[in-house]
C-alpha positions in Angstrom: 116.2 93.9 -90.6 119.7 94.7 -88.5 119.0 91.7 -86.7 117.6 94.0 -83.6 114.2 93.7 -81.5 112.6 96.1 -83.9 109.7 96.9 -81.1 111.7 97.6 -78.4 114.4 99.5 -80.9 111.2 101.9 -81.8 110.0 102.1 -78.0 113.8 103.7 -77.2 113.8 105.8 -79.8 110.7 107.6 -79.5 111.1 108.0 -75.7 114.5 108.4 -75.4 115.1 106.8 -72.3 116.5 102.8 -71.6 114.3 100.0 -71.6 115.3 96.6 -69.8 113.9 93.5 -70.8 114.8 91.2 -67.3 113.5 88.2 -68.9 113.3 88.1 -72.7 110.9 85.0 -72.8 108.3 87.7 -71.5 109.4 90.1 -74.4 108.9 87.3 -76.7 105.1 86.2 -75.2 104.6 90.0 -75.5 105.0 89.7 -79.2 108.5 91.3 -79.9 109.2 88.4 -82.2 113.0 89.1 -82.4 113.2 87.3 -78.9 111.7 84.2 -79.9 114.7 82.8 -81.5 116.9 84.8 -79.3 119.6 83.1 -76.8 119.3 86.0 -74.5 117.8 85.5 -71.5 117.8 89.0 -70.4 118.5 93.0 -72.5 118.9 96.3 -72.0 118.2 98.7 -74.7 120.2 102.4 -73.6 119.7 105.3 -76.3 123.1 107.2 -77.2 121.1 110.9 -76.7 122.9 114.4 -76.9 121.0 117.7 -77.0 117.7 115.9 -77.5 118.6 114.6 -80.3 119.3 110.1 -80.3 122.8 109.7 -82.3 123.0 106.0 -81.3 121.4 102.9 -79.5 123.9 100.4 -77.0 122.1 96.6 -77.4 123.3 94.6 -74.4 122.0 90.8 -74.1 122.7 88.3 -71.1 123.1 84.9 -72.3 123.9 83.4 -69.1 120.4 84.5 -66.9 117.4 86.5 -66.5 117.5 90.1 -64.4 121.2 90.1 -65.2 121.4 94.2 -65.3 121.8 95.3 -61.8 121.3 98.9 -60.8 124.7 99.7 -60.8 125.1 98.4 -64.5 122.8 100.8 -65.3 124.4 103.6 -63.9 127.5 103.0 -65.2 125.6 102.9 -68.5 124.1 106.2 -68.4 127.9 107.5 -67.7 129.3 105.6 -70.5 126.1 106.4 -73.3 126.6 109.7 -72.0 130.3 110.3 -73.3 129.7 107.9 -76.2 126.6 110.2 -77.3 129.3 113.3 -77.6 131.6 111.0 -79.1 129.2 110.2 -81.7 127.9 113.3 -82.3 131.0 115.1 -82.5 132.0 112.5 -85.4 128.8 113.0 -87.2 129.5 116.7 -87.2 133.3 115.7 -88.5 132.4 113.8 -90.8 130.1 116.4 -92.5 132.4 119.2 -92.5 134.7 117.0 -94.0 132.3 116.2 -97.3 131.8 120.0 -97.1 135.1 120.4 -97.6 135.6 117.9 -100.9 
């Protein structure tokens, strides 16, 4: 366990698109246990994805209050997750060249 809302990790993976969680408590009576014991009061889950393929998952929590993620937070993450998804895929491919090398 990475410490991470295993359900909702899953859920992003397999569709590949962001989930928000505006009020965890209702994540938590929905049975993704991880929120249970959570401080957050509200998450958003955005997958890193470049060519179709999910390099990377962004985890934001709100301590402060529920429906924290406005719609401009979200834009601005699909921007960012965007250039972090090339970022992070261009590293991958790096970093294998590299042990082809040795």
């Amino acid at each position: 366990n990475l410490g991470l809302p295993a359900t909702l990790v899953e859920r992003a993976r397999l569709e590949r698109k962001r989930i928000v969680v505006p009020d965890v408590r209702q994540a938590a009576a929905a049975g993704e246990g991880f929120y249970a014991q959570s401080e957050a009061k509200s998450a958003i889950l955005q997958p890193l994805v470049h060519n179709d393929k999910m390099v990377g998952l962004f985890l934001l929590e709100n301590t402060e209050r529920a429906n924290a993620f406005t719609a401009d937070a979200e834009v601005f993450l699909d921007l960012f997750s965007g250039g972090a998804a090339i970022s992070v895929e261009k590293a991958l491919l790096y970093a294998d060249l590299e042990a082809q090398v040795e």
